[in-house]
C-alpha positions as a LaTeX table, in Angstrom:
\begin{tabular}{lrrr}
\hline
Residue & $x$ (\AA) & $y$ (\AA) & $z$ (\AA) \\
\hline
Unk1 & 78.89 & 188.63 & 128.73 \\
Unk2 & 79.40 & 187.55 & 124.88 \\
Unk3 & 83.24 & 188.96 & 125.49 \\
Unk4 & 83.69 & 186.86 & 128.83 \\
Unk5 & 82.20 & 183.61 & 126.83 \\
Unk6 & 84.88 & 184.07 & 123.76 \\
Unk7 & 88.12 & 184.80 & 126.44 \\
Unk8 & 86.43 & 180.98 & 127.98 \\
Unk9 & 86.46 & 179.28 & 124.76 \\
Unk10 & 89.94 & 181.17 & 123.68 \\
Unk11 & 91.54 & 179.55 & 126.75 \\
Unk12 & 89.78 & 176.20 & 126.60 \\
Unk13 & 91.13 & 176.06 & 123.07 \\
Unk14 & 94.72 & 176.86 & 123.78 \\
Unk15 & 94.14 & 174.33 & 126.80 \\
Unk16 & 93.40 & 171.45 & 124.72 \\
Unk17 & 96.03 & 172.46 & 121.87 \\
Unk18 & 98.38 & 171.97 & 124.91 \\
Unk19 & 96.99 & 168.93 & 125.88 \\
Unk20 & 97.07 & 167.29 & 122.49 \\
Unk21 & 100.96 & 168.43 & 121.64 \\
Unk22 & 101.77 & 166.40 & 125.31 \\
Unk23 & 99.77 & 163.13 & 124.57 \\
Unk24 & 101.70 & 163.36 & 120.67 \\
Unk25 & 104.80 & 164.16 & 122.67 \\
Unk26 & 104.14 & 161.04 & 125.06 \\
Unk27 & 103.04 & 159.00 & 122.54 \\
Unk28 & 106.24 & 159.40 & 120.06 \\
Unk29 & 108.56 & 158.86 & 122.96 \\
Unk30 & 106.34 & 155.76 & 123.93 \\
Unk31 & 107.02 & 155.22 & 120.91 \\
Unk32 & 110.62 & 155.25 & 120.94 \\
Unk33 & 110.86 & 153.21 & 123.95 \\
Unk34 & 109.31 & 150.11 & 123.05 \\
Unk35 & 111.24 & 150.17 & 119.55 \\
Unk36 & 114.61 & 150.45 & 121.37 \\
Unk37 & 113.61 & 147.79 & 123.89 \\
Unk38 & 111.35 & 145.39 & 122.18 \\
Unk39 & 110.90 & 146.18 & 118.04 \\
Unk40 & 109.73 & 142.59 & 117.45 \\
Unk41 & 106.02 & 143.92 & 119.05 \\
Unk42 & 105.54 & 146.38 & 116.75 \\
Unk43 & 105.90 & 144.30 & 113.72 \\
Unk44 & 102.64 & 142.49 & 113.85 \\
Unk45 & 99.63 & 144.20 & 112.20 \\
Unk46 & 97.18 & 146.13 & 114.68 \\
Unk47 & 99.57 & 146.52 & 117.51 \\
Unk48 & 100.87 & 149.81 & 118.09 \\
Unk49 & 103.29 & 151.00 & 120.61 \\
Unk50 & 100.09 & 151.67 & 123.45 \\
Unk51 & 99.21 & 147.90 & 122.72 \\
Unk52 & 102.76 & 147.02 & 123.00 \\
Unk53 & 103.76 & 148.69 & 125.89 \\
Unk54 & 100.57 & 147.22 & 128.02 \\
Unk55 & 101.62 & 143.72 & 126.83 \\
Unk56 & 105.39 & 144.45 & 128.26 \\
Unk57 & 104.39 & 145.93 & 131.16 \\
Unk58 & 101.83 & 142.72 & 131.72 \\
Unk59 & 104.96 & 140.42 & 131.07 \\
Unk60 & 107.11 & 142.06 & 133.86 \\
Unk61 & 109.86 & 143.04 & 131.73 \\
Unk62 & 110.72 & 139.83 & 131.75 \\
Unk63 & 109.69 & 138.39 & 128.59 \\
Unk64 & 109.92 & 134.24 & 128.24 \\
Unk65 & 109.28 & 132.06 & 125.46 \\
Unk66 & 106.98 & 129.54 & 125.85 \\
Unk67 & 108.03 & 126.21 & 127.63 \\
Unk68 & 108.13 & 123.32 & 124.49 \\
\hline
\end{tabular}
């Protein structure tokens, strides 16, 4: 039984060692996109690329200045 419990946690650790090198992975090429397509987002302090990337995705891709 105490064998059987260590193999679980052995492969539930290499599971979420996985799991964290894909969300870095997605994260840096997240990342990368929103740097190539809109830098100016990632300038001001506290937004990151996750923050960025929802506020593109709310504009529609279609970013507008606002009417004067």
């Amino acid at each position: 039984m105490e064998q059987a419990t260590r193999i679980a946690l052995c492969l539930l650790a290499q599971r979420i060692d996985q799991r964290a090198g894909q969300i870095r992975d997605l994260e840096r090429r997240l990342a990368g996109l929103v740097q190539r397509h809109f830098p100016q987002l990632l300038v001001p302090v506290g937004i990151g690329p996750d923050s960025a990337a929802t506020l593109l995705i709310t504009m529609g891709g279609q970013p507008r200045t606002p009417a004067q």
